[in-house]
C-alpha positions in Angstrom: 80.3 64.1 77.2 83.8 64.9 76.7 84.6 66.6 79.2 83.4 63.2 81.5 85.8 60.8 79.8 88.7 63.9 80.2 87.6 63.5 84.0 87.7 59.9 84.2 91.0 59.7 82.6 92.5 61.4 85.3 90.6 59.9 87.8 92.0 56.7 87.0 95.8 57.9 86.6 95.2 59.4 90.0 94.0 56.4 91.9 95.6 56.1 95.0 95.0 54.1 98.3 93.1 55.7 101.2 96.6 56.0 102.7 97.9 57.8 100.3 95.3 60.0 99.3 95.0 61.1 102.7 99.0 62.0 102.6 98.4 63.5 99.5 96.0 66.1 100.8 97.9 66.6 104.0 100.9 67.8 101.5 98.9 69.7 99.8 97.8 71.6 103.0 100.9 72.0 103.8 102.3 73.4 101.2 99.1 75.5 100.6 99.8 77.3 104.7 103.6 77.9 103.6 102.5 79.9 100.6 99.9 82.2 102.8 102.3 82.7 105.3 104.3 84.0 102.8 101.4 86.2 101.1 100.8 87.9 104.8 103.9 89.7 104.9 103.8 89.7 108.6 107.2 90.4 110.6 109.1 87.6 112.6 108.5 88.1 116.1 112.6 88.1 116.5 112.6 91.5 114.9 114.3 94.2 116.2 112.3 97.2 114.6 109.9 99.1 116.4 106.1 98.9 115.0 106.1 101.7 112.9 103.8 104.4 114.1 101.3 107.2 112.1 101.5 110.9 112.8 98.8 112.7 112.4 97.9 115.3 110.0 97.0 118.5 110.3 94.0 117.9 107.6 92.4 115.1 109.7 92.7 117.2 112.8 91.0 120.2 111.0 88.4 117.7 109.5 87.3 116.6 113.2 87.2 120.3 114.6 84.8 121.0 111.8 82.9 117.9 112.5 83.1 118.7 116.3 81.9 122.0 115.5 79.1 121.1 113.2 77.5 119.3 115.9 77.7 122.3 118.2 75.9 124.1 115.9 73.5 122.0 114.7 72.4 121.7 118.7 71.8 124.9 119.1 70.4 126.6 115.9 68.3 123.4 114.6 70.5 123.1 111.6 71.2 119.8 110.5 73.8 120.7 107.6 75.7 124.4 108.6 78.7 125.2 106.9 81.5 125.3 109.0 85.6 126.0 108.2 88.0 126.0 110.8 91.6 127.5 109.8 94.6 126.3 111.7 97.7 128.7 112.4 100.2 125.6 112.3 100.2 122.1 111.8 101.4 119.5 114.9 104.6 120.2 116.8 106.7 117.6 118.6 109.2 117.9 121.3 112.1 115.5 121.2 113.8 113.7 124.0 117.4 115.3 123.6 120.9 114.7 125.8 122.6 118.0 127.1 126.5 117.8 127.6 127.7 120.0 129.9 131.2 121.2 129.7 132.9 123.7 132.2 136.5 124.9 131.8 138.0 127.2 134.2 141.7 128.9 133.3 144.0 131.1 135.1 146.0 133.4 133.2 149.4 134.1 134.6 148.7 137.4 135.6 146.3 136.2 137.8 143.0 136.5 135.9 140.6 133.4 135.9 138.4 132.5 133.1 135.5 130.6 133.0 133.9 128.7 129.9 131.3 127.2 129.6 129.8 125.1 126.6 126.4 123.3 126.5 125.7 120.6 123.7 122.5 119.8 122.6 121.8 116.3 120.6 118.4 114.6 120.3 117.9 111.1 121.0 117.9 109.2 117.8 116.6 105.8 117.8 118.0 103.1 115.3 115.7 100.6 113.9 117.1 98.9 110.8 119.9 101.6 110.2 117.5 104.2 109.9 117.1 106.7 112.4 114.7 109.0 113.7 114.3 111.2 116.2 112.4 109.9 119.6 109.4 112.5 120.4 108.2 113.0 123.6 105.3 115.4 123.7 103.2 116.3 120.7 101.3 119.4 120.3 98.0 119.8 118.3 97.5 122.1 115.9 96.7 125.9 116.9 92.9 126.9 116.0 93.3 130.8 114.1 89.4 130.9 113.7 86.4 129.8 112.8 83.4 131.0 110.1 80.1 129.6 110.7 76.9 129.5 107.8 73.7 128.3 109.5 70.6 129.0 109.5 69.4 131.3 112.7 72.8 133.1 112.3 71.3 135.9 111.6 69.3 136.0 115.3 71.3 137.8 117.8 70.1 135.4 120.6 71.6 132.1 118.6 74.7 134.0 117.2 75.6 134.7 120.7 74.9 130.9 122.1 77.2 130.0 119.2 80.0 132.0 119.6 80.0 131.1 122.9 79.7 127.6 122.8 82.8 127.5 120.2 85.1 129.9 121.9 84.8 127.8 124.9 85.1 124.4 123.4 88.1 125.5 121.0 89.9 128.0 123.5 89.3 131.0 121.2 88.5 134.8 122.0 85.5 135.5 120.1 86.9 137.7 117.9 87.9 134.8 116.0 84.4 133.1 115.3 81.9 134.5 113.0 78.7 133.9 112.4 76.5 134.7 109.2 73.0 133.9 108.2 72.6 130.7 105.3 71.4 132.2 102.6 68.8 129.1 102.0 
């Protein structure tokens, strides 16, 4: 009961016309749209800076071989869960866009002796968004695969151990000397 004569009080201090109400809300929305586009923290489309962009780890790309490589095996011994780990030699590499200056100075001694020098300078390209600079890459290399251990059941049978070493060796450019294969124990 109180809370419905709180409601009415209000009510009635906030009568307004049609007109007005309708303008009233319209502000409202207004004002409500301002605030979001604040909240969003999206960048004018003016902006200078480059989007920024991820590099990739090394972890992720390990993750995905194993996953890759589960599925292999899992094919061909029937195992649905085998262990696999995947060791990398080196995480990714990039290649950077660089400028060579080229200098070349030739000199001529009075005695009649000519000297030649000459002097290369190497700088990468550095691009500048919002006073910080990076480097600008141009190729990026994945990480190197060392080797491979794999726990499944069938590992023990020659036959499937040999269908699975080749199958990986293949698919992750590695001599088989690098794969192993071991019986699950379960």
């Amino acid at each position: 009961m109180e809370k419905s004569k709180t409601f009415g009080k209000w009510a009635s201090k906030l009568k307004l016309e049609k007109r007005g109400t309708v303008l009233f809300v319209i502000g409202l929305a207004g004002i409500a749209l301002i605030f979001l586009s604040t909240l969003t923290g999206q960048q004018k489309s003016g902006s200078s800076s480059p989007p920024a962009v991820s590099m990739p780890s090394a972890a992720a790309y390990q993750a995905d071989m194993e996953e890759r490589v589960r599925q292999i095996v899992a094919g061909i011994s029937g195992d649905r869960a085998p262990d696999i780990l995947v060791t990398l030699s080196s995480g990714y590499q990039y290649i950077y866009a660089s400028d060579t200056k080229k200098t070349d100075n030739t000199t001529t001694a009075s005695s009649g002796v000519t000297q030649k020098q000459s002097d290369d300078q190497q700088t990468h390209v550095i691009l500048n968004a919002g006073g910080n600079g990076s480097a600008l890459p141009i190729t990026e290399l994945p990480p190197t695969v060392r080797g491979v251990v794999i726990v499944c059941r069938g590992g023990g049978n020659d036959r499937t151990r040999q269908d699975i070493v080749e199958a990986v060796t293949v698919a992750l450019g590695i001599p088989s000397t690098n794969v192993c294969v071991a019986e699950s124990a379960e």
